[in-house]
PLY file of the C-alpha trace (Angstrom):
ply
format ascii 1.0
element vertex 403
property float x
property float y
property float z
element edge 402
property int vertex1
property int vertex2
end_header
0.00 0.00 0.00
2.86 2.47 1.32
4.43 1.33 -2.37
1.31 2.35 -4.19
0.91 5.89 -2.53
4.67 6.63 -2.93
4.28 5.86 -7.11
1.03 7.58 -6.97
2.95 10.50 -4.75
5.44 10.71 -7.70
3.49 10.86 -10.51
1.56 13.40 -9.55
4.50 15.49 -8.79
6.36 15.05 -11.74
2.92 15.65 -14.15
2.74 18.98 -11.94
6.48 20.18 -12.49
5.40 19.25 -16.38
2.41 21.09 -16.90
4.15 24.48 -14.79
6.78 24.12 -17.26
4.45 23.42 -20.54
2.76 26.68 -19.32
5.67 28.85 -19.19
6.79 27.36 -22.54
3.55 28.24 -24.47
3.69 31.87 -22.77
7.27 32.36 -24.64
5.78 31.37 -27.88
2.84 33.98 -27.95
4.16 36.36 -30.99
4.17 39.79 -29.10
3.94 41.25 -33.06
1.22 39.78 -34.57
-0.40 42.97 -34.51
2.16 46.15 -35.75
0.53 48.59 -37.43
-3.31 49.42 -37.63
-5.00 49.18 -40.89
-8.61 50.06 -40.09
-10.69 51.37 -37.37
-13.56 49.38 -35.97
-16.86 50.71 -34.70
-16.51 49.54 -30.62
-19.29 48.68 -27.99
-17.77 48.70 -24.64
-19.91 46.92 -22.52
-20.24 47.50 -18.82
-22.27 45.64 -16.89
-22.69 47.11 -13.02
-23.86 46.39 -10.07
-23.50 48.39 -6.72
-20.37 50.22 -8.04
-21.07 54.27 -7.16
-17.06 53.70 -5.51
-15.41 52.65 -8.59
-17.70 53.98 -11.68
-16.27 57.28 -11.63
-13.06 56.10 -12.15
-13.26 53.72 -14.76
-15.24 56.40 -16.98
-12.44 59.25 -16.44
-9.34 56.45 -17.69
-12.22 55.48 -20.92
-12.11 59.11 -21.51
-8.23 59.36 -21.71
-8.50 56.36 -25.03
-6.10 56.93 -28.01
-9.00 55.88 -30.16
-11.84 58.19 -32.02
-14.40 58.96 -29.96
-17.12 59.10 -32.64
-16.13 55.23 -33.06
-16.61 54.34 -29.29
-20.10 53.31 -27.94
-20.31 52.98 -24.05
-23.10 51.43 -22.87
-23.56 50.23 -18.99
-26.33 47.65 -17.91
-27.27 48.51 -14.60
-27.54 45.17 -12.28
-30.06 46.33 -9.57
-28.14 48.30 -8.16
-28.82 49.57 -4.72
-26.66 52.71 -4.73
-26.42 55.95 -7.22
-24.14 54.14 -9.69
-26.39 54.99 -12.03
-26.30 58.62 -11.34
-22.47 59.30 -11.17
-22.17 57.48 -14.34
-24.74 59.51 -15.85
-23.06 62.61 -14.73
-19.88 61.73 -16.11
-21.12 60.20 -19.59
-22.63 63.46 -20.72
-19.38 65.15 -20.18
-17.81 62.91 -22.60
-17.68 62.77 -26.57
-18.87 59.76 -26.59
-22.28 57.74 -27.72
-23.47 56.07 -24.38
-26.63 54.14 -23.48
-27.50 53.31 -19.82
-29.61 50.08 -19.59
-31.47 48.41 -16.87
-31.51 45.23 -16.30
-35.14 45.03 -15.12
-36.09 46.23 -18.38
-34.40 42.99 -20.09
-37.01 39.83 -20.39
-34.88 36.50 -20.14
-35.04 32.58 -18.67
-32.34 32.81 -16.76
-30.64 33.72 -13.56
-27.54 34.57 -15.07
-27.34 38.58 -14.55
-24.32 39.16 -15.85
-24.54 37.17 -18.71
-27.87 38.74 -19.05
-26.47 42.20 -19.17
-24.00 41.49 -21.25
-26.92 39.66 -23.89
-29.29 42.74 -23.34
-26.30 45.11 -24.27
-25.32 42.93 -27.38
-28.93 43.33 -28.31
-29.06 47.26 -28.36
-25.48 48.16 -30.79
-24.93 47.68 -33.57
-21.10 47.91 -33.70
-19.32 45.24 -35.06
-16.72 44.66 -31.76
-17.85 43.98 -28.32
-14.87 44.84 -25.85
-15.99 44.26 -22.29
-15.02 45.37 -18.69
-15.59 45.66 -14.97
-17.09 48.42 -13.48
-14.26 48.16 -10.95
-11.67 48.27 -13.09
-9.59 51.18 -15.21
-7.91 51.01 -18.44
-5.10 52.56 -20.30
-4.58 55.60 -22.63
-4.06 52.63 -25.74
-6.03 49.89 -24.49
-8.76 50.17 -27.08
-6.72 50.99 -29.93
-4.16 48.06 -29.46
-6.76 45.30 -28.87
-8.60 47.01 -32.22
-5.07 46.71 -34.08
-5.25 42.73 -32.65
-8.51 42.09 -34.51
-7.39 43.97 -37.67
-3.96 42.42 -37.93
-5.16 38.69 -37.03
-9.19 38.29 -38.53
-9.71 37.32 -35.20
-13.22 36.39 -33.42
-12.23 36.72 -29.65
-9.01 38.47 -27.81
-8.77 38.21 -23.80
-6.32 40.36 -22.39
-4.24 41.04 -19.53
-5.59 41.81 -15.82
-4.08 43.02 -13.04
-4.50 43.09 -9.29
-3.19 46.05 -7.69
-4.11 46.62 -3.82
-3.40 49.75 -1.89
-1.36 47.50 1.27
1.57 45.09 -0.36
2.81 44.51 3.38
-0.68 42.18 3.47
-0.01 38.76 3.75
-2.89 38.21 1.98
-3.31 40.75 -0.52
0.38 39.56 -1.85
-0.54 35.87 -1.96
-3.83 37.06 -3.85
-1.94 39.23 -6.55
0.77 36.62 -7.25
-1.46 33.99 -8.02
-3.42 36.27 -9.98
-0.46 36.77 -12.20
-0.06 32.87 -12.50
-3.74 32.42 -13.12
-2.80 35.03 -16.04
-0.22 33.77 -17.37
-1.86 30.18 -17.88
-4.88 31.78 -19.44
-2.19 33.08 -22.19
-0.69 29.67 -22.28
-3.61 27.83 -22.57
-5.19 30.20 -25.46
-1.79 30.00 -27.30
-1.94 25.58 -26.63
-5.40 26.39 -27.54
-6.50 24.59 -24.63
-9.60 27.19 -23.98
-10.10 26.95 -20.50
-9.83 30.69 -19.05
-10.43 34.35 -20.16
-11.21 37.49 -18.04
-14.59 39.28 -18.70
-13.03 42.26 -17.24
-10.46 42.37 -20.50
-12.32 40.44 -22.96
-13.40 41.38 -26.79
-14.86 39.74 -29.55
-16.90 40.17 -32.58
-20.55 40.45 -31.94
-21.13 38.05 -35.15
-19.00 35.46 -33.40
-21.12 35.99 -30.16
-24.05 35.32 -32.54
-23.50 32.62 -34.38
-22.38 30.44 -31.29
-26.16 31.47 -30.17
-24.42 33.73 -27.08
-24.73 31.96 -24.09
-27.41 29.62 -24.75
-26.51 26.37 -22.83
-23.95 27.78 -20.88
-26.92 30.42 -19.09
-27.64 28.10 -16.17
-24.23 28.86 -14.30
-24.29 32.77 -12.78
-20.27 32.86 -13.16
-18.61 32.27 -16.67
-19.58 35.05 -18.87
-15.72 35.04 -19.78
-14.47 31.03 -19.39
-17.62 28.99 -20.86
-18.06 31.86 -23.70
-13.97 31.37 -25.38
-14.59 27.95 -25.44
-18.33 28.00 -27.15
-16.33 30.67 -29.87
-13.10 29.20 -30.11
-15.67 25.93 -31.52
-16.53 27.96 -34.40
-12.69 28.65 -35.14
-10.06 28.00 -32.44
-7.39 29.35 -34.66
-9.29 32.62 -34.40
-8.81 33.16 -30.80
-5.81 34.76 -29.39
-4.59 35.97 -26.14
-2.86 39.50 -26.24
0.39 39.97 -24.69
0.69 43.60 -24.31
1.36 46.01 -21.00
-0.52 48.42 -22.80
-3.66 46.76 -22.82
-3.76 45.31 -19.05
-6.72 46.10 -17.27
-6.29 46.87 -13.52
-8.72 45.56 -10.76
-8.49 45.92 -6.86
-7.81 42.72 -4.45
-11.08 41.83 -2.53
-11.75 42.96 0.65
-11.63 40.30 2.98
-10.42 36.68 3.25
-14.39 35.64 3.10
-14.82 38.04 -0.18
-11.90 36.17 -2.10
-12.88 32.63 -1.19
-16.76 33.16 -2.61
-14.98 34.28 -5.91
-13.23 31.93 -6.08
-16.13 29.26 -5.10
-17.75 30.83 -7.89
-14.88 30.47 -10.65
-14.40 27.44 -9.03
-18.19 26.47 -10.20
-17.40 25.99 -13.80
-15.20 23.24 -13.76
-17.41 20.73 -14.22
-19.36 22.07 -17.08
-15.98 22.09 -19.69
-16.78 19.70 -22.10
-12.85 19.54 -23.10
-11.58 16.81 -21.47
-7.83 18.12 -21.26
-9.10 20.83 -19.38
-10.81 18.09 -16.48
-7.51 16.44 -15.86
-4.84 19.52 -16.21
-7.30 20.84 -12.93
-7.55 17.23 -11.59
-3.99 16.96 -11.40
-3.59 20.44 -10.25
-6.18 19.40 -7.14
-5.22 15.51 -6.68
-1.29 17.04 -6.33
-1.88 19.59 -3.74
-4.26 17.30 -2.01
-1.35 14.27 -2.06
1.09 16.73 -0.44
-0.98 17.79 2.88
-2.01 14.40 2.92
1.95 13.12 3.43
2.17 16.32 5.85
-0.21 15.04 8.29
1.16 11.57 7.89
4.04 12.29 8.75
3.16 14.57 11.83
0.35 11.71 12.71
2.68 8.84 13.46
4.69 10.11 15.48
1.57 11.99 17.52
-0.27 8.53 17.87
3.05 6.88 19.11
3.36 9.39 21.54
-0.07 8.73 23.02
0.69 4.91 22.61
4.32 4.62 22.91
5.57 0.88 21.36
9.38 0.04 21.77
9.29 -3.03 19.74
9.03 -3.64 16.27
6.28 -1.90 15.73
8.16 0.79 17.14
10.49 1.01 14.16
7.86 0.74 11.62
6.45 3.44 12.95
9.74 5.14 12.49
10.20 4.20 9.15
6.36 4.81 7.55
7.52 8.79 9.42
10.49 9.04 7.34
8.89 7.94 4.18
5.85 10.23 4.27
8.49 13.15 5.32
10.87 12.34 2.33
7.67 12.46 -0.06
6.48 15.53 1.16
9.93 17.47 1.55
10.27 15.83 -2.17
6.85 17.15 -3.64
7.12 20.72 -2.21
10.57 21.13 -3.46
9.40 20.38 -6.38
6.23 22.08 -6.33
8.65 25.76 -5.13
10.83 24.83 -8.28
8.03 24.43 -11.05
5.58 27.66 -9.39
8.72 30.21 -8.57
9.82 29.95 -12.73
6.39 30.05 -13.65
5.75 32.89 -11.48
9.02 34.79 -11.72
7.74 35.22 -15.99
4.60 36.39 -14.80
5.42 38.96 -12.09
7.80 40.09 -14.79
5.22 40.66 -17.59
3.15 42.96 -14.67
6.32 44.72 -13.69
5.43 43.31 -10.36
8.68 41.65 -8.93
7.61 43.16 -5.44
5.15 40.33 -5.19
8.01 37.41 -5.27
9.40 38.43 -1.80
7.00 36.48 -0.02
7.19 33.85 -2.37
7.33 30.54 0.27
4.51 32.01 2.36
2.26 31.92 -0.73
3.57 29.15 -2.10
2.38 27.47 1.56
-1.00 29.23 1.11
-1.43 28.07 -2.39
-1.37 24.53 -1.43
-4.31 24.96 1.25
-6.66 27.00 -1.21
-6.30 24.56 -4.15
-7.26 21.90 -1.55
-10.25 24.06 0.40
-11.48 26.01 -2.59
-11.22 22.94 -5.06
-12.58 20.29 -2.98
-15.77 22.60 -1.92
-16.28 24.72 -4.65
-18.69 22.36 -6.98
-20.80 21.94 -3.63
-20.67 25.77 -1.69
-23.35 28.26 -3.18
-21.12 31.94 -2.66
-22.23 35.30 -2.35
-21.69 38.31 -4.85
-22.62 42.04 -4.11
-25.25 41.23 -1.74
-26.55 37.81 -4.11
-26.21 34.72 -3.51
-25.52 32.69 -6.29
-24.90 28.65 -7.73
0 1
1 2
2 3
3 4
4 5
5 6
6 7
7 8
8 9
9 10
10 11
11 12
12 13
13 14
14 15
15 16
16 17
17 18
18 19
19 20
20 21
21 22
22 23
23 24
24 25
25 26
26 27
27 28
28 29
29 30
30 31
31 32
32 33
33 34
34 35
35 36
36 37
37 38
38 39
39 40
40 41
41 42
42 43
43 44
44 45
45 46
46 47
47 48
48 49
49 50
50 51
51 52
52 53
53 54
54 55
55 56
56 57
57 58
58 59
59 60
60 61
61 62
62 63
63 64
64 65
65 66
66 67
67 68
68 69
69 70
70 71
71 72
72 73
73 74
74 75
75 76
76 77
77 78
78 79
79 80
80 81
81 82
82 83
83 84
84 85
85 86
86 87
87 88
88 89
89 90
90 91
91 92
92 93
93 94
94 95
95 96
96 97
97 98
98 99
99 100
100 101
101 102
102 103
103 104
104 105
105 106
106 107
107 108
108 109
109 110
110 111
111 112
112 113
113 114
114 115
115 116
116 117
117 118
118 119
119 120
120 121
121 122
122 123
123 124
124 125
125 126
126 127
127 128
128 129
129 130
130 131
131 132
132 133
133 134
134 135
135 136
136 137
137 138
138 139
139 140
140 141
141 142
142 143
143 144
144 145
145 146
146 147
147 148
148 149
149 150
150 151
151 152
152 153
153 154
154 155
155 156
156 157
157 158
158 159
159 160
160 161
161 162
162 163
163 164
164 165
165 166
166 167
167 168
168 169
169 170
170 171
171 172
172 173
173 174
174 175
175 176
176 177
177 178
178 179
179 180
180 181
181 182
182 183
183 184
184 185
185 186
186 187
187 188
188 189
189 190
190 191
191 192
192 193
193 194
194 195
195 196
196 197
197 198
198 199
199 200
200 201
201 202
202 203
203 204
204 205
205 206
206 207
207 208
208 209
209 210
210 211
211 212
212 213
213 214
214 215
215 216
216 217
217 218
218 219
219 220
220 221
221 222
222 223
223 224
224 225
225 226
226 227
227 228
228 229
229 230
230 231
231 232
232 233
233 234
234 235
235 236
236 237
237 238
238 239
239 240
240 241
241 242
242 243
243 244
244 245
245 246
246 247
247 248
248 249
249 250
250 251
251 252
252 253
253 254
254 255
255 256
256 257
257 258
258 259
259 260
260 261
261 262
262 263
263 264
264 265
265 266
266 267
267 268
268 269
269 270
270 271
271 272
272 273
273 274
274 275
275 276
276 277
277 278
278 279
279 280
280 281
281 282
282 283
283 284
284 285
285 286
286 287
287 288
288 289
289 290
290 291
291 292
292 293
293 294
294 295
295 296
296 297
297 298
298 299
299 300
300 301
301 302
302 303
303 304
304 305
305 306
306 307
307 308
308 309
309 310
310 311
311 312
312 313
313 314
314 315
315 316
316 317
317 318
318 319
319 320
320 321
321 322
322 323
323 324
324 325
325 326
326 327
327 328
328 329
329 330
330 331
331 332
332 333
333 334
334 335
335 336
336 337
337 338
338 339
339 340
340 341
341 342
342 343
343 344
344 345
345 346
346 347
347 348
348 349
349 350
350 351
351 352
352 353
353 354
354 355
355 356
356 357
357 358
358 359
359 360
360 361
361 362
362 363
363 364
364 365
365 366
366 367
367 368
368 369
369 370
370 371
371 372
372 373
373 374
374 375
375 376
376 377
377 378
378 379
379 380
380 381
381 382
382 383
383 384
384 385
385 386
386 387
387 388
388 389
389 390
390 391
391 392
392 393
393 394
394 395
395 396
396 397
397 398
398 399
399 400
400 401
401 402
């Protein structure tokens, strides 16, 4: 048995180390110049979709109104979510102060079947432009002075149907434990969702950086059988596209077009997003996709489990103390389990700190690697917790609680 778990142990260690490395080796091939020059302007619908956001509206609209891009080609239109506060009113205030077209939607107004409300503000907003790209956002989020006309530039140079793009944490307390841990795997998470587009594996995308033709969104009928999940506006929708073309999807790689985002709030906050990211797994019908996140889990879980093996022998020993045989057994099954896990973290530090060290460097972030072992300790724990409970934990968002 002991034989069996140490194989199994293995295995899953060494498939780890191999798919950290496969990552990092698909990020170096995305071609940074695929898109040079631009050839054409497109006619843009930048989507919005809000929700309780009167603290961050205000300034996502002022960094949209600093674009490189012609205004008269910009359409801004925010779907209002129910919201409880005046987000509706500051960006109302701000819109009419800016050269561009705007509508301001609400969500109440929009008949549907589902309880997806993103998704559904996102459909009723597709529904009401007629521009031929839909770029979308976060209402907590700002942009940069040549975010819209680079991801434009993408779609000219390439004929392409969808382009995700960059995001960024940034929080306003690095010294946080938490907040660091948080941001650096962020920038992981980022860097595989380049990765995997580029491998085109199409298992992540960001709806707060995410564009795409509104005739691709069409003819893969939107999110119709993907509309029963509230989360995965961003993750479920690249893969129903990329199944029209997948060479038609690309991930840009360009610090110009990274969208920033703040941290959550609290501890509670970031483990109900990630319950609900954590939702979607089982609904990807790509089967590459189950067992690179199986592995992922089944790895993490394999480590703790030889970490309280090896702290539980000795503790049960202790309460029943045995000099004999049994005695050095005992002894032996300890230094096995603590061999296997000294082996799988070291291994686990090796593979995540080169992944990690690209990413952080991509974001111009190497401040986040200074706590790198604490995280890397954390990261094992919230794999485990977060992807052992997530498919079973309903988690709240703005006030909602959600599947």
């Amino acid at each position: 048995m002991i034989t069996f778990w140490i194989i199994i142990s293995i295995i899953l260690c060494v498939g780890y180390a191999c798919l950290q490395f496969f990552y990092v080796y698909q990020w170096k091939q995305i071609d940074v110049d695929l898109a040079t020059t631009i050839h054409k302007e497109l006619y843009v619908a930048l989507i919005i979709p809000t929700r309780n956001e009167a603290n961050n509206i205000e300034s996502l609209l002022h960094s949209i109104a600093k674009q490189n891009y012609p205004s008269s080609q910009i359409e801004i239109i925010i779907v209002d979510d129910f919201s409880e506060d005046d987000t509706v009113e500051k960006a109302k205030n701000i819109l009419q102060q800016l050269p561009y077209q705007y509508k301001i939607l609400h969500l109440k107004n929009y008949i549907t079947n589902h309880l997806a409300h993103k998704k559904s503000a996102i459909e009723y907003a597709i529904a009401q432009t007629n521009q031929e790209l839909i770029i979308t956002t976060d209402a907590d989020c700002v942009v940069q002075p040549y975010w819209i006309k680079n991801i434009v530039q993408m779609f000219v140079a390439t004929n392409a149907n969808l382009v995700a793009s960059p995001v960024a944490l940034q929080t306003k307390s690095i010294s946080n434990i938490w907040n660091r841990f948080e941001c650096l795997d962020f920038c992981g998470m980022q860097l595989i969702t380049g990765a995997s587009i580029q491998a085109k594996i199409f298992n992540m995308a960001n709806g707060a950086n995410l564009a795409y033709l509104k005739s691709a969104f069409l003819a893969c009928d939107g999110y119709k059988g993907i509309d029963n999940n509230a989360s995965g506006d961003d993750m479920l929708l690249i893969h129903k596209i990329a199944q029209l073309d997948k060479e038609k999807i690309f991930f840009l790689k360009n610090g110009d077009v990274i969208t920033y985002t703040s941290t959550t709030n609290s501890i509670k906050e970031f483990l109900h997003q990630r319950f609900r990211w954590t939702s979607k797994a089982t609904l990807y019908q790509d089967k590459r996709i189950t067992i690179m996140l199986a592995l992922v889990l089944l790895f993490c879980i394999s480590i703790l489990v030889n970490l309280l093996l090896t702290l539980a022998f000795p503790i049960y020993y202790s309460i029943f103390p045995n000099h004999s045989l049994d005695g050095l057994l005992c002894f032996l099954n300890v230094l096995i389990f603590a061999v296997l896990f000294i082996f799988q973290f070291i291994f686990k530090t090796i593979a995540d700190y080169y992944l990690l060290k690209q990413a952080t460097r991509f974001f111009n972030a190497p401040i986040l690697m200074n706590k790198f072992i604490v995280s890397e300790c954390l990261h094992i724990a919230y794999i485990v917790f977060v992807g052992t409970l997530g498919n079973f934990v309903s988690s709240n968002w703005k006030g909602r609680k959600i599947k």
